[in-house]
C-alpha positions in Angstrom: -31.9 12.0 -18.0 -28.7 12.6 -20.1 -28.6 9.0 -21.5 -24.8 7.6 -21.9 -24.3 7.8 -25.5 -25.4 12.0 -25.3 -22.9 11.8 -22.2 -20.0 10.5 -24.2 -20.7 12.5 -27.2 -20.7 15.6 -24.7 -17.6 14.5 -23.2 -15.4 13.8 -26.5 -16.8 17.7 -27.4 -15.4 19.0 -24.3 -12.3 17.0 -24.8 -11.7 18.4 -28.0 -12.3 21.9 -27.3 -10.1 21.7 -24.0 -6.9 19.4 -26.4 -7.3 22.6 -29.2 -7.1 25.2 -26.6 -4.0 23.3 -24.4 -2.2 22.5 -28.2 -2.6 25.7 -29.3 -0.9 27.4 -26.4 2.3 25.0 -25.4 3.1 27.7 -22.8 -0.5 26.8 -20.9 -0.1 23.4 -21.3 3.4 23.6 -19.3 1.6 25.4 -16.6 -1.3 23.4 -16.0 1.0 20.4 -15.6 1.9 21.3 -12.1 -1.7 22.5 -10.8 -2.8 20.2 -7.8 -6.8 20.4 -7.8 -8.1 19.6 -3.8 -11.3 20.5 -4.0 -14.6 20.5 -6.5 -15.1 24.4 -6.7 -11.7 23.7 -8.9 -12.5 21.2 -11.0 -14.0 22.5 -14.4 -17.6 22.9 -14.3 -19.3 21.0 -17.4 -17.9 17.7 -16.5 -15.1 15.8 -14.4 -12.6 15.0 -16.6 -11.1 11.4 -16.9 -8.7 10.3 -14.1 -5.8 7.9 -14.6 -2.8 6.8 -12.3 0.9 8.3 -13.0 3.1 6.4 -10.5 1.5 7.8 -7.2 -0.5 10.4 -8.4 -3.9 10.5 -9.7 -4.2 12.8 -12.7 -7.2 14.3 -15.2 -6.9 14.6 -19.0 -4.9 17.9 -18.8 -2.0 16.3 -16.3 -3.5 18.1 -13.7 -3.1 16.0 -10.0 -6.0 15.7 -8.4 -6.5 15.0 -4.8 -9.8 12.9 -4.3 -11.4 13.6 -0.9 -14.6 13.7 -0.2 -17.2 11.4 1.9 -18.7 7.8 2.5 -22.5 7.8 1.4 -23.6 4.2 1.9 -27.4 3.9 1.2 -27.2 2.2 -1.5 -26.6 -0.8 -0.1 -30.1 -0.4 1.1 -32.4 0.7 -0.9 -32.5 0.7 -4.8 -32.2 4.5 -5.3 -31.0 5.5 -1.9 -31.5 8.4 1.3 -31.3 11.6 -0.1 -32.6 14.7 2.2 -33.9 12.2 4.6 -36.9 10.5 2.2 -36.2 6.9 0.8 -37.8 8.3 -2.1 -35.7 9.4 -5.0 -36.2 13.4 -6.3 -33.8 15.0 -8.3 -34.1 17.8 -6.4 -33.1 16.5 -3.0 -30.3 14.5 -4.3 -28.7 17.7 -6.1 -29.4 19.5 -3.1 -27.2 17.3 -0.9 -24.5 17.0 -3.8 -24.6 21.0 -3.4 -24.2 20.6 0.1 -21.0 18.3 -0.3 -19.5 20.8 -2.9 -20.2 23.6 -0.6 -17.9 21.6 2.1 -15.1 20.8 -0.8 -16.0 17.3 -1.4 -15.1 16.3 -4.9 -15.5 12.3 -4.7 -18.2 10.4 -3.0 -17.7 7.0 -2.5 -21.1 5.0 -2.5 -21.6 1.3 -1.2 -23.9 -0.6 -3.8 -25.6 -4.1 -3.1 -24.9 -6.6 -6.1 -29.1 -8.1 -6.0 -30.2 -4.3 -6.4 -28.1 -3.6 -9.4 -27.8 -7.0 -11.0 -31.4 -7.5 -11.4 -32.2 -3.2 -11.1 -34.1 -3.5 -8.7 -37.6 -0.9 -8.6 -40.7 0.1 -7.8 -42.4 -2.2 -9.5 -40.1 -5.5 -9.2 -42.2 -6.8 -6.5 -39.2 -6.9 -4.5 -39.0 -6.4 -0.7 -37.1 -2.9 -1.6 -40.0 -2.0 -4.0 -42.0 0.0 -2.2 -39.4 2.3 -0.8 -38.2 3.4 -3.7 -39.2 5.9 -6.8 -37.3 4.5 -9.4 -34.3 1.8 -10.1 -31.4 0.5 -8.8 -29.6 1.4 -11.9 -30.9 4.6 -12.7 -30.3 6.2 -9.8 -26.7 5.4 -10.1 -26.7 7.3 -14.1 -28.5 10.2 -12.2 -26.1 10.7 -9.2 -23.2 10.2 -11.9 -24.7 12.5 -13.9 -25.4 15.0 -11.4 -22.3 14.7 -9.8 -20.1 15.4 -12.9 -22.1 18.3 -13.5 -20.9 19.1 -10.2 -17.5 18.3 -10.8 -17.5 15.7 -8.4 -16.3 12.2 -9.0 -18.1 8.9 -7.7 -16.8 5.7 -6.4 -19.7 2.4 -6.9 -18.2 -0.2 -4.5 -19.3 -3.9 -4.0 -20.8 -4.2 -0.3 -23.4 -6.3 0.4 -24.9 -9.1 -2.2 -28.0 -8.5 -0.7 -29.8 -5.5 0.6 -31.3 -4.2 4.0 -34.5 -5.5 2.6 -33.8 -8.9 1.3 -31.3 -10.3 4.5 -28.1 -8.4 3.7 -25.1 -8.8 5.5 -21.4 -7.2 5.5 -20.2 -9.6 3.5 -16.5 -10.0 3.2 -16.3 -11.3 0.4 -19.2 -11.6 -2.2 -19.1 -15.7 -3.5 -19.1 -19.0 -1.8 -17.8 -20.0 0.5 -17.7 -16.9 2.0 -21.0 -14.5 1.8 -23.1 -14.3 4.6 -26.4 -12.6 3.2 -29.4 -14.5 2.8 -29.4 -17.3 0.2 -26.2 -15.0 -1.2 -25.4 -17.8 -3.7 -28.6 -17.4 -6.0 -27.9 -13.9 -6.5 -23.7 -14.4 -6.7 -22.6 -18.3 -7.4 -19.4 -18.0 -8.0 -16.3 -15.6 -8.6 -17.2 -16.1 -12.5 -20.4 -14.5 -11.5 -19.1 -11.9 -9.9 -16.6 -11.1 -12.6 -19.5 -11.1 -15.1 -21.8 -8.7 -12.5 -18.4 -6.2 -12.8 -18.6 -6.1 -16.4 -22.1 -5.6 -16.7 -21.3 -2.5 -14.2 -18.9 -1.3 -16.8 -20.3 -1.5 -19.7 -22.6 0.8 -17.8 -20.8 3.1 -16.6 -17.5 3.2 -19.4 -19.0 6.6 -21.0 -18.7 8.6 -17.5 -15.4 9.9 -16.8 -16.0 10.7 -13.4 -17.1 6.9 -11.9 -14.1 5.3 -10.1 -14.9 1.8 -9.2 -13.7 -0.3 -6.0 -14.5 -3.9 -6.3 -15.3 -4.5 -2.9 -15.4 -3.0 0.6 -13.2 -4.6 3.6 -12.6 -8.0 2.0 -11.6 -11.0 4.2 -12.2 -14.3 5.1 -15.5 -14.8 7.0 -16.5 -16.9 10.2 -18.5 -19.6 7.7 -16.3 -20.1 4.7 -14.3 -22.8 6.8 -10.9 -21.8 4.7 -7.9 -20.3 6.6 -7.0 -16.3 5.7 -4.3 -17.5 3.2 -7.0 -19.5 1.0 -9.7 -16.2 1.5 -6.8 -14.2 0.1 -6.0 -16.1 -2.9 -9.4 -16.6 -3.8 -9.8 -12.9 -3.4 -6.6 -12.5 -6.0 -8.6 -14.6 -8.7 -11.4 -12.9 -8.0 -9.8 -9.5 -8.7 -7.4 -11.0 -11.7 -11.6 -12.2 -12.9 -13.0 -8.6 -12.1 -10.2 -6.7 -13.7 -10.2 -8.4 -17.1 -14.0 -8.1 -17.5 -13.9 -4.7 -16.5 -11.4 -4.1 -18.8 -12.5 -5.7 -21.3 -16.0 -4.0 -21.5 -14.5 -0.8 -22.2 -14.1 0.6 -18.7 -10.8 2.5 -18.1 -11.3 4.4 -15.4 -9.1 4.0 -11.7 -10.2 0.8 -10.1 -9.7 0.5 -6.6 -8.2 -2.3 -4.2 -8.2 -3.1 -0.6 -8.6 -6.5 1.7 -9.1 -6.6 5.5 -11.3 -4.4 8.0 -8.8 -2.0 8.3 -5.0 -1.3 10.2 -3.8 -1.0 13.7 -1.2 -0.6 16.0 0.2 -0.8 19.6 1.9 2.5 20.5 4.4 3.0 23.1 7.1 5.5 24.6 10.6 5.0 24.9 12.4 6.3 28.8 12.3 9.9 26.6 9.1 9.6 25.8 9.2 9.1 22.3 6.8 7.0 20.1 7.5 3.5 18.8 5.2 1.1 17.3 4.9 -2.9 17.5 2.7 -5.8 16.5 -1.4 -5.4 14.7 -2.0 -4.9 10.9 -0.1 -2.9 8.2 -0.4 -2.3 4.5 2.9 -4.5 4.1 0.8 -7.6 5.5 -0.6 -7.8 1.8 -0.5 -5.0 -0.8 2.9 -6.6 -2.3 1.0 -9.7 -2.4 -1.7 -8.3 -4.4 0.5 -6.3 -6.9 2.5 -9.0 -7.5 -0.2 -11.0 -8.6 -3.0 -8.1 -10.5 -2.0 -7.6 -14.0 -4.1 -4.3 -15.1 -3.5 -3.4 -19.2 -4.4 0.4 -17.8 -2.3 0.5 -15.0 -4.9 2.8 -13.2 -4.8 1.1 -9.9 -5.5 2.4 -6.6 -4.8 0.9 -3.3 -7.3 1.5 -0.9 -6.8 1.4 2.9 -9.5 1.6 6.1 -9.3 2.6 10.1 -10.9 3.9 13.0 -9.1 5.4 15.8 -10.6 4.1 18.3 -10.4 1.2 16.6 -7.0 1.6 16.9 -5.8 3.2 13.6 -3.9 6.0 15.6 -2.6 3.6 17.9 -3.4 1.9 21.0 -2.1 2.2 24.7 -1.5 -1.2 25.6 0.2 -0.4 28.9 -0.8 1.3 31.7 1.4 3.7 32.2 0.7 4.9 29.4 -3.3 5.5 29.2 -2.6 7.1 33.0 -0.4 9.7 31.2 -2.5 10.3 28.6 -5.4 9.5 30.3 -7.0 7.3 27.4 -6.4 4.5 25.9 -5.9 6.1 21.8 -3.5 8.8 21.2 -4.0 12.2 20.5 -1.5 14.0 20.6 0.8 14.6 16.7 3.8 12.5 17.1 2.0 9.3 18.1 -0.6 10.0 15.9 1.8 10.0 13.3 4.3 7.3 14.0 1.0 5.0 14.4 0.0 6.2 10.6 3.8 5.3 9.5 4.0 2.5 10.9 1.0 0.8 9.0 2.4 1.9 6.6 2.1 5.5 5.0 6.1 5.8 5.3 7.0 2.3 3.5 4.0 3.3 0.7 5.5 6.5 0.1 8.9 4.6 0.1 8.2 1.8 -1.8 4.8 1.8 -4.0 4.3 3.5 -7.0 0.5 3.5 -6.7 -2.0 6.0 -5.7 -3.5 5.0 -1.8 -6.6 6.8 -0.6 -8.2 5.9 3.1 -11.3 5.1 2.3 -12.9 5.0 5.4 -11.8 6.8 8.4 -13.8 9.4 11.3 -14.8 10.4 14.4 -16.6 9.5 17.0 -19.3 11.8 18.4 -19.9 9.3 21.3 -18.4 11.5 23.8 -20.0 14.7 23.0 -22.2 15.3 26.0 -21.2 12.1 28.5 -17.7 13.0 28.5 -16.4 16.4 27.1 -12.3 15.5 28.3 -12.3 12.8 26.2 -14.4 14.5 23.4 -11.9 17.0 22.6 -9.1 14.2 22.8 -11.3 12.7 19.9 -11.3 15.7 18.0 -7.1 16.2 18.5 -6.8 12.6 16.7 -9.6 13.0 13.9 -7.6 16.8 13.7 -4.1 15.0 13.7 -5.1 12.2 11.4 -6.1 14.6 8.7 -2.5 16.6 9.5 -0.8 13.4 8.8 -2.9 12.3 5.9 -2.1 15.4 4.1 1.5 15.7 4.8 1.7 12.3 2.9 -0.2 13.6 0.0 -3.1 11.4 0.6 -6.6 10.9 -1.4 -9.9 10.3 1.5 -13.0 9.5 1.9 -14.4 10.4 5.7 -17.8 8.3 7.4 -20.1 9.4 7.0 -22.2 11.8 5.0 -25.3 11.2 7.6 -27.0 12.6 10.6 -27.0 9.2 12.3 -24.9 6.9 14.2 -21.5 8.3 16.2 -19.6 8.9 12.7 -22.3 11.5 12.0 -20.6 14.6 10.0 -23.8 17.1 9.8 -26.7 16.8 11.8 -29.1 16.6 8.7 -30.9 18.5 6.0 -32.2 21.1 5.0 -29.1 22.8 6.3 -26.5 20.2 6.5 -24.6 22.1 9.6 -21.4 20.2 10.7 -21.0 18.7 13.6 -18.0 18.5 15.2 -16.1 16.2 13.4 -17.8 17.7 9.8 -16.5 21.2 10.9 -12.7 19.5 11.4 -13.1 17.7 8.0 -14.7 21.2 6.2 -11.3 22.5 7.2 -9.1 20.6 5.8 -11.1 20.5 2.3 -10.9 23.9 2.3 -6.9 23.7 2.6 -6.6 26.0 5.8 -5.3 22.5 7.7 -2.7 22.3 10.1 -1.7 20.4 13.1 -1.9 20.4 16.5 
């Protein structure tokens, strides 16, 4: 393994050579300024190179904008060192392999959910932990590896906070990771308070502050939960000190990479027509609801936040018919079709973000159901219209992405499994629009 202090030696070298060559020629340095990197077959091929925020774009070291958009890979939330090429049992060959397969697509970020026990106590096959015998070596050390790997790659890597426990050990979804408000089993021995949890982030860092190409996100869909007994309002300013807590540690240990935000499940919308038939919007979720509330409140010395949003169509992130004369027209109850596709997307907010914020916002979780694939082929091909005219939308508003999910399982499935990785549907739409060649519909 390339241990972190070779890895930051390695890096400052490439730096070096890359700051002579760009001072040297002013002229080059003018013109690489106004590159936009989309996908990792562009990104330079010894190592990422470190990312920071410049108002709402996300740039490298040679103020180059780069577009992050990749995948959700979440088995780390698991098992210690993860599912790679179907085994539970970690080779470096079948975890390149799949990061091959990704590149191939045009992903350059995956964003992986961790668990806080597997990491905080690095978790392996000799712990004598419930997770132990599923896995071939630690927590920790599969997260350097698929860094490593991945930067070799020229792929970036988002860790996010998911569960406190694991599959193995009682985990649940937990909304937010500290009393009152974890559900996984006996959470509060692992994580007792937000202190803890501020001091698990900085152990994380101090990690992980040698490796440009880790992005962290310090926790996935926060909210209140159904035991915490405290309205949303208290969840939410809890969640701002914790994040104020997380921040400073993180900061503090030498991290400076992009940190991103969120809070809530995700957005939605009602969508209705006008006596023209045009598309207007009312009532459900928006990023208004609370990303003022959080940057008014977040002080980061880096500035190299990123706001981080979630939704499902069908779970009504394109919209929802709420009337029936509507979902007889259309004959479902989500639309499809561009314009309401996109006036659901503006209305939670996309328009007023690229109006108003001055901060990078990737959809971190996002896809398409394969559910009606053989019981229903109408209503199939409607699916594929919005997952087609969500991406159309996401890149006419410059977004960064991150589709679910890189797995041959569940209805969010994008390939239908190794060796060969071939797309499914939805994986076939989303190979597309890496490649650039989007448009739509």
């Amino acid at each position: 393994m390339l241990n972190s202090k070779t890895l930051e030696a390695f890096t400052i070298l490439a730096i070096l050579v890359v700051c002579i060559i760009f001072t040297s020629y002013p002229a080059a340095s003018l013109i690489t300024s106004n590159v936009i990197i989309r996908n990792s077959g562009k990104i330079g091929t010894i190592l990422s190179l470190p990312l920071h925020v410049e108002g709402k774009h996300i740039k490298n070291l040679l103020n180059q904008t780069v577009m992050l958009r990749g995948v959700n890979k979440v088995e780390f939330a698991d098992d210690p060192d993860g599912i790679w090429m179907g085994s539970t049992m970690w080779m470096d060959a079948n975890v390149k392999a799949e990061l091959d397969a990704m590149k191939s697509w045009g992903v350059n970020v995956v964003d992986f959910h961790i668990s806080v026990e597997l990491t905080k106590y690095d978790i392996g096959p000799n712990s004598g932990h419930p997770a132990s015998p599923y896995c071939s070596i630690s927590a920790m050390e599969a997260l350097h590896r698929v860094a490593q790997f991945a930067a070799e790659r020229g792929m970036y890597v988002i860790f996010g906070g998911y569960s406190v426990r694991c599959y193995y050990s009682g985990a649940a979804q937990d909304r937010l990771p500290f009393p009152p408000y974890a559900e996984s089993a006996n959470a509060s021995e692992v994580i007792a308070s937000k202190e803890e949890f501020a001091e698990w982030w900085r152990m994380m860092a101090s990690e992980f502050k040698d490796y440009p190409n880790v992005i962290f996100e310090i926790w996935n869909e926060c909210g209140n939960s159904k035991i915490s007994n405290r309205t949303d309002e208290e969840a939410f300013q809890d969640w701002l000190d914790a994040t104020q807590q997380c921040i400073t540690a993180i900061r503090e240990a030498g991290f400076n990479g992009l940190i991103m935000h969120n809070w809530g499940y995700g957005v939605y919308c009602g969508v209705f027509e006008d006596e023209q038939g045009n598309p207007h919007c009312a009532w459900g979720t928006t990023l208004q609801d609370w990303v003022p509330n959080l940057l008014g409140n977040i002080s980061d010395p880096t500035g190299n936040i990123v706001i981080c949003v979630h939704g499902y169509d069908t779970l009504g992130a394109v919209g929802i018919y709420t009337f029936e004369a509507e979902r007889q027209k259309w004959n479902s109850s989500w639309p499809y079709v561009y314009s309401h596709v996109k006036a659901a997307l503006e209305y939670e907010g996309l328009k007023w973000w690229n109006e108003t914020i001055n901060y990078p916002l990737i959809w971190g979780e996002f896809g398409m159901t394969m559910g009606w694939k053989n019981s229903d082929p109408t209503q199939h091909t409607y699916e594929m219209a919005r997952f087609n005219n969500t991406l159309a939308v996401f890149h006419e508003y410059g977004l960064h992405y991150c589709a679910f999910w890189w797995r041959e399982i569940s209805v969010y499935r994008l390939h239908n499994g190794p060796p060969n990785f071939t797309p499914t549907d939805s994986g076939q739409i989303l190979k597309i629009y890496l490649s650039g060649s989007q448009q739509g519909e």
